[in-house]
DSSP file (Angstrom, degrees, kcal/mol; ACC not computed):
  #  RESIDUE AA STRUCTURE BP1 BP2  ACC     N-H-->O    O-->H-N    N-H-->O    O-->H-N    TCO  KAPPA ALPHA  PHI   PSI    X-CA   Y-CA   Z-CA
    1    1 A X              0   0    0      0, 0.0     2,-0.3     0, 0.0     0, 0.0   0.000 360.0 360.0 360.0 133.2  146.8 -263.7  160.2
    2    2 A X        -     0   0    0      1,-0.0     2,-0.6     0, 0.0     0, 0.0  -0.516 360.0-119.2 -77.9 122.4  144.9 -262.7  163.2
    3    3 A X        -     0   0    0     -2,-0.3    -1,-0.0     1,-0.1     0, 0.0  -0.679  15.7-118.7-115.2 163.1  143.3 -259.8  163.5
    4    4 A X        -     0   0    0     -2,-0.6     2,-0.1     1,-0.2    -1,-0.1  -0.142  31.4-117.0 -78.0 127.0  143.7 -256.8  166.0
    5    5 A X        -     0   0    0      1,-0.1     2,-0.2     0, 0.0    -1,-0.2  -0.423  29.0-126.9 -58.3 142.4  140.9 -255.9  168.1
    6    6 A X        -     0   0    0     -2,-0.1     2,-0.4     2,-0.0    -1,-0.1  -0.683  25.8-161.3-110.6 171.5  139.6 -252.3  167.3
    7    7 A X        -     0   0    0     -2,-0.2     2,-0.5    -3,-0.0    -3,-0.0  -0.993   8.3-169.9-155.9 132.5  139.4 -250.2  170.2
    8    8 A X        -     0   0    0     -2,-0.4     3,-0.1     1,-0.0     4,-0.0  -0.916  20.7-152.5-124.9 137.8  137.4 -246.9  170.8
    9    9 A X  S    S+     0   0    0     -2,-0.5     2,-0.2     1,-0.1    -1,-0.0   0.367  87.4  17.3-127.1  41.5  137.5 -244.7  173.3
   10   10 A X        -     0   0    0      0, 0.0     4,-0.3     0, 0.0    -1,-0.1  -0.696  68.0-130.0-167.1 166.5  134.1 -243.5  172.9
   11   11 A X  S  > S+     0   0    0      2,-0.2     4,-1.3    -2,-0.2     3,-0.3   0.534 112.1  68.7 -95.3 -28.2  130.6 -245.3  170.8
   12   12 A X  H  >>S+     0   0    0      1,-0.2     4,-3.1     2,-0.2     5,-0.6   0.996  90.0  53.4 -86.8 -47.6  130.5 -241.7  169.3
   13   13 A X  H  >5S+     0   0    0      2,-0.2     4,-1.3     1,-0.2    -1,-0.2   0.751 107.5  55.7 -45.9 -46.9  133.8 -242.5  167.3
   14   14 A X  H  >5S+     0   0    0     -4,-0.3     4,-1.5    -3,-0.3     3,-0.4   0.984 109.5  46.9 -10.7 -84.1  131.8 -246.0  165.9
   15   15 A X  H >X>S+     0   0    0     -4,-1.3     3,-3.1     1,-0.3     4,-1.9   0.939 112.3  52.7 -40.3 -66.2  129.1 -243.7  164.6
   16   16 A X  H 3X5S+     0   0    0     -4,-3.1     4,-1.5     1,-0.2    -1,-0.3   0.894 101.5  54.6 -45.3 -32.0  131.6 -241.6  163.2
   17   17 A X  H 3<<S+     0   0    0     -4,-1.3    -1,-0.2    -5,-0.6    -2,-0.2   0.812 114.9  38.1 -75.0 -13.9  133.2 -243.7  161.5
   18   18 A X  H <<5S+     0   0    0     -3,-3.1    -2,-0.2    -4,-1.5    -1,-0.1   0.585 135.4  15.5-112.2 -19.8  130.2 -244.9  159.7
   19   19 A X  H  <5S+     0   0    0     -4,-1.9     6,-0.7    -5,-0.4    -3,-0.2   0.159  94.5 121.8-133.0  15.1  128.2 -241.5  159.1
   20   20 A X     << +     0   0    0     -4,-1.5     2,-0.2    -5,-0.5     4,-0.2  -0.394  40.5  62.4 -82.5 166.6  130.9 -239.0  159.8
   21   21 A X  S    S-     0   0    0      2,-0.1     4,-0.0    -2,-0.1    -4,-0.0  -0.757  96.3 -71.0 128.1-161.9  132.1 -236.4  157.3
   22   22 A X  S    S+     0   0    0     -2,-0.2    -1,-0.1     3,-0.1    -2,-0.1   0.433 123.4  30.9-106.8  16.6  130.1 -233.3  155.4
   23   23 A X  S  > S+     0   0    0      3,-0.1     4,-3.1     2,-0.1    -2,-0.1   0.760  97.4  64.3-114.7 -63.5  128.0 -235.6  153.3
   24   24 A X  H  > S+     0   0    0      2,-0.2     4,-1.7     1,-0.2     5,-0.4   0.971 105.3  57.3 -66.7 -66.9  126.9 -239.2  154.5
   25   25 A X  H  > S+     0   0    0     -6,-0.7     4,-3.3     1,-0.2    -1,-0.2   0.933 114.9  41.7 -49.3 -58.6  124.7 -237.2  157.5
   26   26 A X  H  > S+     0   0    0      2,-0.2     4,-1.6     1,-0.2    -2,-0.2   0.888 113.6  46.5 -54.1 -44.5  122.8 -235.2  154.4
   27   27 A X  H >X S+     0   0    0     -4,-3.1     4,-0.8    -3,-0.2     3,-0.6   1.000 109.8  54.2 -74.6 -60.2  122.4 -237.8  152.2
   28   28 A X  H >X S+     0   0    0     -4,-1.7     3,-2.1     1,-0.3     4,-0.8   0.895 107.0  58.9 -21.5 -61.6  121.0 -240.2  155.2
   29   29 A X  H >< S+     0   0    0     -4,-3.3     3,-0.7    -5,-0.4     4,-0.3   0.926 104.4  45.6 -66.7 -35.1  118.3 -237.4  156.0
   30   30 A X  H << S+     0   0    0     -4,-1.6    -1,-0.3    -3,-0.6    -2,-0.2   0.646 106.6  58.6 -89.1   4.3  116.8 -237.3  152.8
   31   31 A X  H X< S+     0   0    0     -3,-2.1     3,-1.1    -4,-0.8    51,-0.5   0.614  85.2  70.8-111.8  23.4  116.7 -240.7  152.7
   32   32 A X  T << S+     0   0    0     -4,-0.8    -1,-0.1    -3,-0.7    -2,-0.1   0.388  98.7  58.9 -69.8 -11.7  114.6 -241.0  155.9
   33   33 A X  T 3  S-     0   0    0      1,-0.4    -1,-0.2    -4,-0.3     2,-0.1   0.173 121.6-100.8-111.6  25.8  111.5 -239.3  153.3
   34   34 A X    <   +     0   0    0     -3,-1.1    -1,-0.4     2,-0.0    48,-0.2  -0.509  68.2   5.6 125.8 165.7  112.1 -242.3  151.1
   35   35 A X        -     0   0    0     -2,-0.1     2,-0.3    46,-0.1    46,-0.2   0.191  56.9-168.0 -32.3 164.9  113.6 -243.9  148.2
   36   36 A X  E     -A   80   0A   0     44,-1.1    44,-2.0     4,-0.0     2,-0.4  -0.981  11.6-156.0-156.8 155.9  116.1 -241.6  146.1
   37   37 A X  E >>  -A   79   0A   0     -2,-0.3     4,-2.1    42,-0.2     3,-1.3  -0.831  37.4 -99.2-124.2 177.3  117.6 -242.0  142.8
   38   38 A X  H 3> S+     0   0    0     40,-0.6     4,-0.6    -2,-0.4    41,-0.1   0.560 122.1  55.9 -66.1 -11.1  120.8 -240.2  141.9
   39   39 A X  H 3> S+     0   0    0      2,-0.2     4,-1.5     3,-0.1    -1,-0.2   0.663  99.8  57.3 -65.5 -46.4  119.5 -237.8  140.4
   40   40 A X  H <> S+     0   0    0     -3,-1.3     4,-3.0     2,-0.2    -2,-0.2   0.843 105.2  54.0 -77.8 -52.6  117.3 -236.9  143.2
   41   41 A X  H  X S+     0   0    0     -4,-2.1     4,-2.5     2,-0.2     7,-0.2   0.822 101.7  57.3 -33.5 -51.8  120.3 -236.4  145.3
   42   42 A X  H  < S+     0   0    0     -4,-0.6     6,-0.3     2,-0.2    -2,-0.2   0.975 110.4  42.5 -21.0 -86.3  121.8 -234.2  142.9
   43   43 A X  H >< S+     0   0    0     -4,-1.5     3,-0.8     1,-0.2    -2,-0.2   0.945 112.3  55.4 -44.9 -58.9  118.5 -231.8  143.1
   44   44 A X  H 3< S+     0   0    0     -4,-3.0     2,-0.7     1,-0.2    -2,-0.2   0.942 122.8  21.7 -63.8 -58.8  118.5 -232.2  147.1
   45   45 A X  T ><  -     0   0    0     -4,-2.5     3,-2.6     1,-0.1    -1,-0.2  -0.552  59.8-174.7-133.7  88.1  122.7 -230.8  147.4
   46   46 A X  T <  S+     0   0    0     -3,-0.8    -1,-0.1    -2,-0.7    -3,-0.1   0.651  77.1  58.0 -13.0 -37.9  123.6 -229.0  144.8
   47   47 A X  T 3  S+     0   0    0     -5,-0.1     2,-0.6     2,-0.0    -1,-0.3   0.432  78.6  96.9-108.0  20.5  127.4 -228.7  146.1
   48   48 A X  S <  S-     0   0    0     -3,-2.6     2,-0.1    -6,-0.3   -25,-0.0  -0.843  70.9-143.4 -83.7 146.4  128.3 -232.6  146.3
   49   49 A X     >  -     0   0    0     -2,-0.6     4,-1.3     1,-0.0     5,-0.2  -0.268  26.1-101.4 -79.4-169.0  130.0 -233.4  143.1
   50   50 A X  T  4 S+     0   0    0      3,-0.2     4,-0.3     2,-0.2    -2,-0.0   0.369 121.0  53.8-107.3  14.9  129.3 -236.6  141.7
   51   51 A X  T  > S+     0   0    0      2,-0.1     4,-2.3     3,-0.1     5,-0.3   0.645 110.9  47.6-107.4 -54.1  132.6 -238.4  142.8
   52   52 A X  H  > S+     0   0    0      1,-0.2     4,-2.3     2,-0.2    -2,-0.2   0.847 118.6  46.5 -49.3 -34.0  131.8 -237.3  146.8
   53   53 A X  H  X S+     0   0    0     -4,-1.3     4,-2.7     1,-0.3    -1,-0.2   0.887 115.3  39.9-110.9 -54.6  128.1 -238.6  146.1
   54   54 A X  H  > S+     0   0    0     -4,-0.3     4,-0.9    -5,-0.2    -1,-0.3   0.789 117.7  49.5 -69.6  -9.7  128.9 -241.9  144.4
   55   55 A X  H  X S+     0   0    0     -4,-2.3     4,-1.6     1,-0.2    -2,-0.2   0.826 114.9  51.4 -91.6 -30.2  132.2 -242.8  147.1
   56   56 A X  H  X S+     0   0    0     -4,-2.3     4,-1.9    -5,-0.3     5,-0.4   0.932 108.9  42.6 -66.9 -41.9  129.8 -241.9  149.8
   57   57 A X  H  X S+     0   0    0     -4,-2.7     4,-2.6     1,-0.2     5,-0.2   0.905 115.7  52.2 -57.1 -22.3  126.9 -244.2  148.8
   58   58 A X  H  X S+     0   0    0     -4,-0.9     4,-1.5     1,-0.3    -1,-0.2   0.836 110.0  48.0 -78.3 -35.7  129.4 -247.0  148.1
   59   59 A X  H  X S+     0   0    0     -4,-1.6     4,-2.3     2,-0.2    -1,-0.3   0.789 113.0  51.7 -63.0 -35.2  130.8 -246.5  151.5
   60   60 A X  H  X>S+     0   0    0     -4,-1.9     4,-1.7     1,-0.2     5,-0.9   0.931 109.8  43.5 -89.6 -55.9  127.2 -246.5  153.1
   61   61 A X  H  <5S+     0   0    0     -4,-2.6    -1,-0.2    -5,-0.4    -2,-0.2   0.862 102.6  66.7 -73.1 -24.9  125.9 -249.5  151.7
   62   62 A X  H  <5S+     0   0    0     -4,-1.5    -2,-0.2    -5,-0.2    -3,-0.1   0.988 111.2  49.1 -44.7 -49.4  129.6 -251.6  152.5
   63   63 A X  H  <5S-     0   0    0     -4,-2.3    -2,-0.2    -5,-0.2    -1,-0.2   0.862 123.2-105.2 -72.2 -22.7  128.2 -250.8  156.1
   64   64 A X  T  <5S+     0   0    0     -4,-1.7    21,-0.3     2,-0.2    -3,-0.2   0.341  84.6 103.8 141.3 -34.2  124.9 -251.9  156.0
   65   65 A X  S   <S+     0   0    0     -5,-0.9    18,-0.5    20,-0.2     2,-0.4   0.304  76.9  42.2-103.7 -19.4  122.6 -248.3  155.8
   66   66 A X        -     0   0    0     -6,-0.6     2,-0.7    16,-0.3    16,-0.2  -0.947  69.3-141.8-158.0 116.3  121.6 -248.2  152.8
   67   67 A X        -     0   0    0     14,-2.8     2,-0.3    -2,-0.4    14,-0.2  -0.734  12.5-146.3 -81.9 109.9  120.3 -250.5  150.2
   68   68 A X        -     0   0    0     -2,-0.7     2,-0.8    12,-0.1    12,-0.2  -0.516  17.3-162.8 -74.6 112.3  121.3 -250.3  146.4
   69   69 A X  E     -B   79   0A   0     10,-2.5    10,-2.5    -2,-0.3     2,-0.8  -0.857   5.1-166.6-137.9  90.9  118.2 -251.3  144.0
   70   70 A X  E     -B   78   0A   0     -2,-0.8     2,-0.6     8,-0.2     8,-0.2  -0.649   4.4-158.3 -71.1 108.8  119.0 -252.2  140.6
   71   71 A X  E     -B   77   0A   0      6,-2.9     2,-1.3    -2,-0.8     6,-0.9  -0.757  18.8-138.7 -89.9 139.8  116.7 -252.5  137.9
   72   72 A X        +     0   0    0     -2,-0.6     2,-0.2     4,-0.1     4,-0.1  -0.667  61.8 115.4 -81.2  84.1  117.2 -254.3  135.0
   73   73 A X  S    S-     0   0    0     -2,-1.3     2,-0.4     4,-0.1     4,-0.2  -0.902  72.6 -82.3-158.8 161.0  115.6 -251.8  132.5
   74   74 A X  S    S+     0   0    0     -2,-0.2     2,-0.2     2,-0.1    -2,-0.0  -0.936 121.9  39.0 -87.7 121.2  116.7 -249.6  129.6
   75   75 A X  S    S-     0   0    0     -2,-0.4     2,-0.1    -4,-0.1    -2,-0.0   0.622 110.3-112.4 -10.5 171.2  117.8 -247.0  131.0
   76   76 A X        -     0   0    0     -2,-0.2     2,-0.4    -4,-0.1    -4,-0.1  -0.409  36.8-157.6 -97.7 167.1  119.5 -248.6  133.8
   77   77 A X  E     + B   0  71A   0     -6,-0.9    -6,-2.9    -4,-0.2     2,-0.4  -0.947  15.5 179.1-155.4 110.9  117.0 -247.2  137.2
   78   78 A X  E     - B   0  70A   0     -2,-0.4   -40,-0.6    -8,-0.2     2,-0.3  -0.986   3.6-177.8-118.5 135.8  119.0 -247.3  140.6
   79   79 A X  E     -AB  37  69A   0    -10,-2.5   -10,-2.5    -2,-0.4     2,-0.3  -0.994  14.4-146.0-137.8 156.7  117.6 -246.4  143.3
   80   80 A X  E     +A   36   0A   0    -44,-2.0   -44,-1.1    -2,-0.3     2,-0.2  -0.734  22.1 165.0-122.4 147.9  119.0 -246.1  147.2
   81   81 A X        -     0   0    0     -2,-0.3   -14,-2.8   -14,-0.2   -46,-0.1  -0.862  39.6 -97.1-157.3 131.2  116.9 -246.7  150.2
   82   82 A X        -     0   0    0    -51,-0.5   -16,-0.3   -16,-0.2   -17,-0.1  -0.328  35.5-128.8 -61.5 144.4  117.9 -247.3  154.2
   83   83 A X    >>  -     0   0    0    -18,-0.5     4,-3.4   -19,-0.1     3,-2.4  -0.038  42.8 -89.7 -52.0 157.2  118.1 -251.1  155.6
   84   84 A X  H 3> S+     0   0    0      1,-0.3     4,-0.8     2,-0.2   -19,-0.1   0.910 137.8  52.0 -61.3 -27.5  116.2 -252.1  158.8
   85   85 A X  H 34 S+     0   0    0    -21,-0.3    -1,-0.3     2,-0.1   -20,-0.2   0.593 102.8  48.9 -94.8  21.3  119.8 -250.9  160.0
   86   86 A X  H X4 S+     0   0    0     -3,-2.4     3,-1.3   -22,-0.2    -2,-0.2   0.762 109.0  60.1-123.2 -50.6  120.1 -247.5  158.3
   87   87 A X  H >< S+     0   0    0     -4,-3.4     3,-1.5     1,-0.2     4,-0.2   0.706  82.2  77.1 -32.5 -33.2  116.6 -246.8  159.7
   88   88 A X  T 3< S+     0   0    0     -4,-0.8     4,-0.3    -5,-0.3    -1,-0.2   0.536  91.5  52.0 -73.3  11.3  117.8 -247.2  162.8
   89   89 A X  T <> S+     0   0    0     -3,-1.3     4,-1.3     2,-0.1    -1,-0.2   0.044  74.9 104.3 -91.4  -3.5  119.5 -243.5  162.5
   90   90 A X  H <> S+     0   0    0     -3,-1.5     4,-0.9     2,-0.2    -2,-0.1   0.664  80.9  40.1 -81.4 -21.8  116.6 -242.0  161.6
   91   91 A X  H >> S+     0   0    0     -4,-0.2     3,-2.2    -3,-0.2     4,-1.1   0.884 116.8  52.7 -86.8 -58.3  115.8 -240.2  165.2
   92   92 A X  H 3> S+     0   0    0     -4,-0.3     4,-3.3     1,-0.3    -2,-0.2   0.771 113.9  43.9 -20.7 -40.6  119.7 -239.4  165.6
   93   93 A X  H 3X S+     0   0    0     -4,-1.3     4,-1.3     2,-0.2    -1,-0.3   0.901 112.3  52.3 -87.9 -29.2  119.6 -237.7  161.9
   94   94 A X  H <X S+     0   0    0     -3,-2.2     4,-3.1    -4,-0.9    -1,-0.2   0.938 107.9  49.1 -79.9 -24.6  116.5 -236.0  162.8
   95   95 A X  H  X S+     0   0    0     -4,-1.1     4,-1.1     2,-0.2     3,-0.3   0.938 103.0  63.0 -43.9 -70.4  118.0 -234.5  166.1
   96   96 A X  H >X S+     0   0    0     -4,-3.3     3,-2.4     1,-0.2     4,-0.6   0.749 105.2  50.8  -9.6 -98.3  120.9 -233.4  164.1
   97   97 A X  H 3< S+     0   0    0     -4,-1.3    -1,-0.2     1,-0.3    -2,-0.2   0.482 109.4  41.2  -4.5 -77.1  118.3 -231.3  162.4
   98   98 A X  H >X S+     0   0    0     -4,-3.1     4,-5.1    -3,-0.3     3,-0.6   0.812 114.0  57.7 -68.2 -23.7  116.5 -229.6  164.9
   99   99 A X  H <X S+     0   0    0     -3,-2.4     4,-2.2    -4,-1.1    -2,-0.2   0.962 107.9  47.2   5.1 -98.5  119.8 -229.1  166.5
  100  100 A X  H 3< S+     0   0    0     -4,-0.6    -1,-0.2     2,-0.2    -2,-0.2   0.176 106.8  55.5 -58.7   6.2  120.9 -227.5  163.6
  101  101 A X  H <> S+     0   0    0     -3,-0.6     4,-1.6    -5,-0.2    -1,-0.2   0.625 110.3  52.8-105.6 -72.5  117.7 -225.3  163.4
  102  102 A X  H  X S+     0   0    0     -4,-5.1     4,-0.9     2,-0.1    -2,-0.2   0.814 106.8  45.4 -32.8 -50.9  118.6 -224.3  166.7
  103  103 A X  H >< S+     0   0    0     -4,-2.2     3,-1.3     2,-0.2     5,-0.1   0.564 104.5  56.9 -88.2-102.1  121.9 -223.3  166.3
  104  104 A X  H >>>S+     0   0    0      1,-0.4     3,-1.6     2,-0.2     4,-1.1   0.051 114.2  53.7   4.2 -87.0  121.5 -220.9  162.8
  105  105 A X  H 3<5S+     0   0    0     -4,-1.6     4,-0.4     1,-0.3    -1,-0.4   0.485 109.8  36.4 -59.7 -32.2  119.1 -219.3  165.0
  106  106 A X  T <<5S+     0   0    0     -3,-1.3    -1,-0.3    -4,-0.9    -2,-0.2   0.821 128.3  36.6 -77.0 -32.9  121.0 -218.6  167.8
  107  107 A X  T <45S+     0   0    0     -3,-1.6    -2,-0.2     1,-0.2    -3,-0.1   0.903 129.4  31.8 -71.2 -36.8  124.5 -217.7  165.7
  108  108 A X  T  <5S-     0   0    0     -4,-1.1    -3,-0.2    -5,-0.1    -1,-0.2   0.644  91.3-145.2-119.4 -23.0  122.9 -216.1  162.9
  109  109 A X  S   <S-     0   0    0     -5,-0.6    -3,-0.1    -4,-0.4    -4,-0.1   0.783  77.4 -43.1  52.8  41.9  119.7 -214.3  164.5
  110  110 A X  S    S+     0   0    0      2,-0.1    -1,-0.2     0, 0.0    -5,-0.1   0.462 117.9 108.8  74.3  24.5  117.4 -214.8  161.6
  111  111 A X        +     0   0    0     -7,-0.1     2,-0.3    -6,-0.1    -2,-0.1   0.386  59.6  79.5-106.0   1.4  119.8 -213.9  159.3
  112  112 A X        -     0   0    0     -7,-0.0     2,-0.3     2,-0.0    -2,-0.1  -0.749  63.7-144.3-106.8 144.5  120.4 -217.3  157.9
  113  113 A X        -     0   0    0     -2,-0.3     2,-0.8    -9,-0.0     3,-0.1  -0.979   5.5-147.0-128.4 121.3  118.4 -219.2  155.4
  114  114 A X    >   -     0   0    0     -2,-0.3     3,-0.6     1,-0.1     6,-0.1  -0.887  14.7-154.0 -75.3 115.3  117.7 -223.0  155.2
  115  115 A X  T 3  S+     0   0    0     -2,-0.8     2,-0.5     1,-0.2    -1,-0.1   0.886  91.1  42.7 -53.1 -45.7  117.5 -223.8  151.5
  116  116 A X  T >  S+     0   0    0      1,-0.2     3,-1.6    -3,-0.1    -1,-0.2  -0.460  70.3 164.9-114.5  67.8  115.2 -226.8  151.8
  117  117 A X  G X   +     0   0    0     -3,-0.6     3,-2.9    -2,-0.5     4,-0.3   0.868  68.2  63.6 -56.9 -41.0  112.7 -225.3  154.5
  118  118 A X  G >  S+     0   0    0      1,-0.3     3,-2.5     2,-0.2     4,-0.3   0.874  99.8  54.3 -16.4 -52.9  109.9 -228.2  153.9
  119  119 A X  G X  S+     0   0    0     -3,-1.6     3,-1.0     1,-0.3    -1,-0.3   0.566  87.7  73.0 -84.1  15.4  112.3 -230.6  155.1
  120  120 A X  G X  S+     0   0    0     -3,-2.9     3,-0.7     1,-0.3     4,-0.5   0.305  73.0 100.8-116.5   4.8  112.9 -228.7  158.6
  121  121 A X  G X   +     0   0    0     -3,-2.5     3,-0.5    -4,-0.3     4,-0.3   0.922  57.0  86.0 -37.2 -50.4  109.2 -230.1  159.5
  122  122 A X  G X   +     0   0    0     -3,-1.0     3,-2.9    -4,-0.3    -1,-0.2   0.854  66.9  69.7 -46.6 -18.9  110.8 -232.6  161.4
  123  123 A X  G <  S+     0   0    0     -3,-0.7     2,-8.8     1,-0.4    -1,-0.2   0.873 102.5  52.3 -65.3 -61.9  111.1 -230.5  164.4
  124  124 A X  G <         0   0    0     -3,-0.5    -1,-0.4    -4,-0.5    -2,-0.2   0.527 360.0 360.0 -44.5  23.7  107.0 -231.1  164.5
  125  125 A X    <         0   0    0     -2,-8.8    -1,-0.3    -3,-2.9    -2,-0.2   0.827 360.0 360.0-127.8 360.0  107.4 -234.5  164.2
């Protein structure tokens, strides 16, 4: 069977398709500061459940972005980290950010709280 050319009618729809949703973009920014274990994800947003958080990584590493690093130890020790192509997302996700720094400030007029202020450094960077 032959298969059908896929057909966009924009590169943003690509990206989306590979980091869209309310998840996959969050999880991607934290792992631009590094390794993460599941656990650590957990701590970092509080309101994934643990179905959204394992269907997303599984989804993220099918594509390429993220590598999954088992160790062979009692307890079992996974840990997730981006690929030389999952790095390449790293200015995009950090533009999101500041973006998103931007707007809360203009919608909310200081009235809004970032939970994880540390990580909203990036705009210096």
């Amino acid at each position: 069977m032959q298969k059908t050319e896929k057909i966009y009618n924009t590169a943003v729809e690509a990206t989306l398709e590979v980091i869209g949703g309310k998840w996959k973009p969050v999880i991607l920014f934290h792992l631009t500061f590094g390794k993460k274990r599941n656990n650590e994800f957990k701590s970092l947003i509080p309101a994934i459940t643990q179905k959204m958080l394992t269907q997303h990584l599984r989804e993220l590493e099918e594509e390429g972005v993220i590598l999954r690093i088992s160790y062979n130890q009692v307890p079992p020790r996974v840990e997730y980290e981006l690929t030389d192509y999952g790095w390449s997302l790293k200015e995009i996700l950090h533009l999101m950010c500041r973006w998103g720094d931007s707007h809360i400030e203009r919608k909310y007029e200081g009235k809004a709280t970032v939970l994880n202020p540390m990580l909203t450094d990036v705009n210096n960077s």
